[in-house]
N, C-alpha and C positions, 0 to 999 in steps of 0.2 A: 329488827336487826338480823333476825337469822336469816329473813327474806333476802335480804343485801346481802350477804355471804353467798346465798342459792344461787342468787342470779349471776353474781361474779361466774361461779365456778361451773354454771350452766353454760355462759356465755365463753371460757375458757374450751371446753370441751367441744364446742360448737366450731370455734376457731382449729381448735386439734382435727374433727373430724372432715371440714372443710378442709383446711391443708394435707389430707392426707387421701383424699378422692371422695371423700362418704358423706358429703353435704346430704342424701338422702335420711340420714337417721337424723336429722336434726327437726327436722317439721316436715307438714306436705309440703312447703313450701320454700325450706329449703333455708329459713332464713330464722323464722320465730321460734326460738326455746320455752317450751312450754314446763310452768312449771305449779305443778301441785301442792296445795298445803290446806290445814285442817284449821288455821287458825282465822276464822272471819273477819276479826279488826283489822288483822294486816293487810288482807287481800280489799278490803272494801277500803280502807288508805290508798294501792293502788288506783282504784279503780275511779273512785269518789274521793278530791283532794281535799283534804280540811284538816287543817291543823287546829290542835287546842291546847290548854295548859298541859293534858296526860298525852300527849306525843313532840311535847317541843324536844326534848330530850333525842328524838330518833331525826329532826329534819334534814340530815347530811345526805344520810345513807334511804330514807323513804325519797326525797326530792331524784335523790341515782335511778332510785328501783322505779318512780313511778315515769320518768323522763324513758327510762329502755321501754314502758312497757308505749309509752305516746310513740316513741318510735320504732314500735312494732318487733323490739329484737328480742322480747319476752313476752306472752299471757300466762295469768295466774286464771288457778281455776281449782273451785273446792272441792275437795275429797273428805267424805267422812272420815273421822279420825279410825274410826275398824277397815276401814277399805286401804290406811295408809299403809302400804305394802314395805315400806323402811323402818315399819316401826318393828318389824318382824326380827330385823338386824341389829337394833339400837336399844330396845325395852323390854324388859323382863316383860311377858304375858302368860296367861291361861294357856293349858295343852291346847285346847278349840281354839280360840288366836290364834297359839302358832302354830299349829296345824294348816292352820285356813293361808295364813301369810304363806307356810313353806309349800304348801299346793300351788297357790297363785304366781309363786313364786319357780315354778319350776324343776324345785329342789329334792324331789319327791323319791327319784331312783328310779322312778319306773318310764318304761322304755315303748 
């Protein structure tokens, strides 16, 4: 489900940055919103379609997400959950997390 929220609001941004001249920051190509996530069952839903009893519940919104990625207007791709650089902004972590997050992240102060 959060997948389908990502990609909505990936795919809104995509539209904003194309309407406004910057279709470069959206992909190399201008067109696919790439988007990152730590949770494997969602991402291999994408990717590999199979529905069962423990996903009937999501088919609305997995059938949205996996139909944008068959027409190329999203790829999913996994990121270890310590590499997930939003968790820096969203979850309490360890100083070393977030240290490592606000580095990665550019937050750092230093010039």
């Amino acid at each position: 489900m959060a997948l389908s929220t990502t990609a909505k609001k990936g795919l809104w941004i995509a539209q904003f940055l194309e309407g406004i001249g910057y279709s470069k920051y959206i992909s190399e190509n201008k067109h696919t919103v790439k988007i990152y996530g730590d949770n494997t069952a969602s991402l291999t839903l994408v990717e590999e379609p199979q529905l069962n009893d423990r996903s009937k519940h999501i088919d609305i919104a997995y059938h949205h997400v996996r139909d944008l990625a068959e027409k190329n207007r999203i790829s999913v791709s996994y990121t270890p959950t310590r590499e997930m650089l939003s968790d820096g902004l969203t979850k309490p972590l360890s100083r070393v997390l977030f240290e490592y997050h606000r580095e990665e992240m550019g937050l750092t102060g230093k010039r």
